[in-house]
C-alpha positions in Angstrom: 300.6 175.9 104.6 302.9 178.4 106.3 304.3 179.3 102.9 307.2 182.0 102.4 306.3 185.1 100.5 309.0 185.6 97.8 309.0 188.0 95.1 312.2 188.1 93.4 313.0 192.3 91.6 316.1 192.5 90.2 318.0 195.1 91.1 321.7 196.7 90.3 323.8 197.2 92.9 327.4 197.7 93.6 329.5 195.1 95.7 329.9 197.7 98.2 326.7 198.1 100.6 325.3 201.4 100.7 323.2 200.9 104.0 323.7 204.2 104.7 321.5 205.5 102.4 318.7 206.5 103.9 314.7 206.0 102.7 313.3 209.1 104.2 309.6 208.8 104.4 307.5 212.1 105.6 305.4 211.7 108.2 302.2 213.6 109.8 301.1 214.8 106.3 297.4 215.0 105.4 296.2 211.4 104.0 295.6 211.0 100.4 291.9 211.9 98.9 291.3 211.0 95.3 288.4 213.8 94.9 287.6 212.9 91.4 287.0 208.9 92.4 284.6 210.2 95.4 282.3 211.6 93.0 282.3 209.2 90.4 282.2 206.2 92.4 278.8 204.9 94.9 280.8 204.1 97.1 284.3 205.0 98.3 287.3 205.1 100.7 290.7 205.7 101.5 293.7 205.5 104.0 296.9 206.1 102.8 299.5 208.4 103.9 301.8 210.3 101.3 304.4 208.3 101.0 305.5 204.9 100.0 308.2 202.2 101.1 310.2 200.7 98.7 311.4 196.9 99.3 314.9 197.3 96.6 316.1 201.0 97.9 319.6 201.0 97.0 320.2 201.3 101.1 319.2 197.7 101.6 321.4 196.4 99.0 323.1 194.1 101.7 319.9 192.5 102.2 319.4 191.7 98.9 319.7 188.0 97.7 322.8 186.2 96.1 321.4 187.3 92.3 321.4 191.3 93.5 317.2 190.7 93.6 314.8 191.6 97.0 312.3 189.8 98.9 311.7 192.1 101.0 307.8 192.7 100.0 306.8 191.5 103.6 308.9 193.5 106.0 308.2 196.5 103.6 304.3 196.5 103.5 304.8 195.8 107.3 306.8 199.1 107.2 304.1 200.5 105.6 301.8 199.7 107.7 303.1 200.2 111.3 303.8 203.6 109.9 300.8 204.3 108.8 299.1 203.0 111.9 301.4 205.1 113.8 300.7 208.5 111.7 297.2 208.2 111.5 295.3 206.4 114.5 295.6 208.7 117.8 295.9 205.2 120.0 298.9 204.7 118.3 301.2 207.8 118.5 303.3 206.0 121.5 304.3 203.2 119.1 307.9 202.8 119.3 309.3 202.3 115.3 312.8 202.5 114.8 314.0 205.1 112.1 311.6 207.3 113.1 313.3 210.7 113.9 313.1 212.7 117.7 310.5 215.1 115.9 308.3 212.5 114.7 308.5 214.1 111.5 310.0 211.6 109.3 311.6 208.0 109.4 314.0 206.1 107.7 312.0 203.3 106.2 315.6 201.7 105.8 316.5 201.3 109.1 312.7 200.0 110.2 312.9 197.6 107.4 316.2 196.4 108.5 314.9 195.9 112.5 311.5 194.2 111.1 313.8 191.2 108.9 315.4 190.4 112.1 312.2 190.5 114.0 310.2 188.8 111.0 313.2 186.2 110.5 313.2 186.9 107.2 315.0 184.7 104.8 317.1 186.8 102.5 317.0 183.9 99.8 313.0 182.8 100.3 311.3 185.1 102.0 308.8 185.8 105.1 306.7 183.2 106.7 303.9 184.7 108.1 303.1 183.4 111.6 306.8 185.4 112.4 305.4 188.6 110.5 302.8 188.4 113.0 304.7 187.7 116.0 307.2 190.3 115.1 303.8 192.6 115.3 303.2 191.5 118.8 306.5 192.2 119.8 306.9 195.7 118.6 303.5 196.1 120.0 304.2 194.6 123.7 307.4 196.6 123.5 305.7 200.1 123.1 303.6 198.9 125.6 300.4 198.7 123.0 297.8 195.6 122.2 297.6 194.9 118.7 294.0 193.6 117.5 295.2 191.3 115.0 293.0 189.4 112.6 294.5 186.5 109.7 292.1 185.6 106.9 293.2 182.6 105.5 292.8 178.9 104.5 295.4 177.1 106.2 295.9 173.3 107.2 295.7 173.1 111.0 299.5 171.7 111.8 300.1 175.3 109.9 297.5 177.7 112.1 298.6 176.0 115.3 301.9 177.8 114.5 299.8 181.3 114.9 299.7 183.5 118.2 297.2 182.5 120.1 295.5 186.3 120.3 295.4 186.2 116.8 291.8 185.7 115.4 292.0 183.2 112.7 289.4 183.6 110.2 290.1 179.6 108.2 288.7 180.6 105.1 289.4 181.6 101.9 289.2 185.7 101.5 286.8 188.0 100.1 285.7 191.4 98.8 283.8 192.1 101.7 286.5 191.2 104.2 288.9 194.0 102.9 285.8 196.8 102.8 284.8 195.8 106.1 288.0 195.9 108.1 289.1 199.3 106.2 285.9 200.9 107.1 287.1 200.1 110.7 290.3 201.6 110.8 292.0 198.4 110.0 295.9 198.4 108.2 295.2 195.4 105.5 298.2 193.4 104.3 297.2 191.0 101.4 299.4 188.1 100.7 298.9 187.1 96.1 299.9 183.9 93.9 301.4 184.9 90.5 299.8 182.3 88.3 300.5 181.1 84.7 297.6 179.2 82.7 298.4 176.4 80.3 295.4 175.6 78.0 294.4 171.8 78.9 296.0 172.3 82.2 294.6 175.3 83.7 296.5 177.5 86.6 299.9 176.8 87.8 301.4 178.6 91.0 304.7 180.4 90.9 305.9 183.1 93.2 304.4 185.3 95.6 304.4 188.7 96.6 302.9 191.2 99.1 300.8 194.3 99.0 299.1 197.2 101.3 295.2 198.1 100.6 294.7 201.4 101.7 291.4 201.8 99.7 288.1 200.7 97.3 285.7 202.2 94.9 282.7 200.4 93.8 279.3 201.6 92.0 276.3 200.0 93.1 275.2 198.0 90.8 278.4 196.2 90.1 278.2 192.6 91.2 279.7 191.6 94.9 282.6 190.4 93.8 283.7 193.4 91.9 286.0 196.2 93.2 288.0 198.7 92.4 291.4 198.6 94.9 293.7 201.2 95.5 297.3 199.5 96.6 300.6 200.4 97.7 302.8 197.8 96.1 306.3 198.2 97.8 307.9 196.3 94.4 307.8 200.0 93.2 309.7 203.2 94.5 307.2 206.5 94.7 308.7 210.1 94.0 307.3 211.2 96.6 306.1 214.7 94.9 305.5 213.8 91.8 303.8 210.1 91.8 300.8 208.7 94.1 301.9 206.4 96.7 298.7 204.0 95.4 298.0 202.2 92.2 294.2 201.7 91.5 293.4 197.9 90.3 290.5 196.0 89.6 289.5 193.2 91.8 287.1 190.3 89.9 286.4 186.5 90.2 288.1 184.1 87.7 285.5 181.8 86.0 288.1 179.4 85.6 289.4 177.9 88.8 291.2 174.7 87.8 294.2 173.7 89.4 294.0 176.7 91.7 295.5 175.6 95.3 293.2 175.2 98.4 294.9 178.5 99.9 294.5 180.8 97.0 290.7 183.0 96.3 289.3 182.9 92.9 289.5 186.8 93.2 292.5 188.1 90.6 293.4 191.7 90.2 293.8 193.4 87.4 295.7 196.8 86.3 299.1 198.3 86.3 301.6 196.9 88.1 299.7 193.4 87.9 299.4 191.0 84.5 296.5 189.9 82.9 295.6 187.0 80.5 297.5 184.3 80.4 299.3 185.4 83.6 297.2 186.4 86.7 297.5 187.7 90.0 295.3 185.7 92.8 294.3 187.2 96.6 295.6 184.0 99.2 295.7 185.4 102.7 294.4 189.3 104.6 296.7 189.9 107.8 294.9 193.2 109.3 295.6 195.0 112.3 295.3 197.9 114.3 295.8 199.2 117.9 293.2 197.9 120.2 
């Protein structure tokens, strides 16, 4: 498989770069708690920190593609992630992240983006492949003199898995709801890869673009049905005011009863709610790349 992520946000900029603008993120704050979901809700959890990465902050403009649009989504949630793993897991405070100020009190997610497309080789025009999102991870890891436990669930074609790093346990199959529960009850960071998918009465799903989130999070009752859930994502498509708006979105995770013409590598489990589509155009789960310090 060993697609490229792409999600194309347009976005205005000037013809001048303003890379020196910076994305200050805060850091060390106490993780979000939604209070009024862990009462309602059987069961419930959540890791995020209070703030959010954007992928199209004006300061990246020069990163942008030809058409003033970002694809960015994977070195963001990446962002995301390595600064949440850094902030919030004690094995992990000697990760070395650039942007991050001498204080440890906040980083420019700009300038770790910017280090993570060169690490990633990131294709300002396609997108991310995978297999270099996860050996940028073992790099930045090795460097900071850290192991990464790194897990991939995903349904690829061998020629593409052989392209993986070899400490990286491959899970070939398709995802599910109880992948994400179980490896965020264990501390995991989970980066989901989605299709954006159009159906065509008479011809069922057709694949377009994709795109990439974080899943910090997941509320389910009981007696819902295993392939229910209720997820609570940081989608880096969006900028967060970071007083004012949560860094998550809550969406409901469900499993299409129509799977025609869906391809081998994307889950029949769609997601539903703000920012996401629904009817004729749905959002499928493809691939989980997970990881923590070991």
């Amino acid at each position: 498989m060993g697609r490229a992520i792409l999600l194309l946000l347009v976005v205005l900029s000037s013809c001048a770069s303003r890379k020196e603008l910076p994305q200050v993120v805060p850091l060390g704050k106490t993780p979000l708690v939604s209070e009024n979901a862990a009462v309602v809700y059987d069961q419930y959890f959540l890791r995020f920190p209070t703030a959010g990465v954007f992928q199209a902050h004006e300061g990246l403009d020069d990163k942008f593609t030809k058409e003033g649009s970002s694809v960015l989504c994977l070195p963001a949630a990446l962002a995301f992630a390595l600064l949440q793993e850094r902030d919030m897991n004690p094995k992990a405070k000697g990760l070395v992240l650039k942007g991050t100020s001498a204080d440890g009190a906040t980083a420019d997610a700009n300038v770790l983006i910017r280090d993570l497309v060169e690490c990633t080789k990131t294709d300002l025009e396609k997108g991310t492949k995978t297999y270099n999102a996860i050996a940028c991870l073992n790099r930045i890891f090795a460097a900071s003199e850290l192991t990464a436990d790194i897990h991939f669930v995903a349904r690829w074609e061998p020629e593409s898995a052989t392209k993986l790093d070899r400490n990286v346990k491959h899970v070939n199959r398709l995802a599910t709801p109880a992948d994400i529960q179980r490896f965020l009850r264990a501390g995991y960071n989970v980066i989901a890869a989605v299709d954006f998918y159009q159906f065509q009465k008479g011809t069922g799903w057709t694949i377009g673009k994709g795109h990439v989130i974080n899943i910090g999070g997941f509320s389910r009752q009981n007696s819902w049905p295993p392939e229910l859930l209720n997820l609570y994502v940081h989608d880096p498509f969006f900028s967060f005011d970071q007083t004012d708006y949560p860094v998550f979105d809550s969406v409901l995770m469900s499993k299409s009863r129509v799977e025609t013409n869906l391809a081998s590598f994307t889950t029949a489990y769609f997601l539903e709610g703000y920012p996401f589509p629904g009817l004729a155009s749905r959002v499928f789960l493809s691939e989980l790349l997970i990881f923590k310090t070991r």
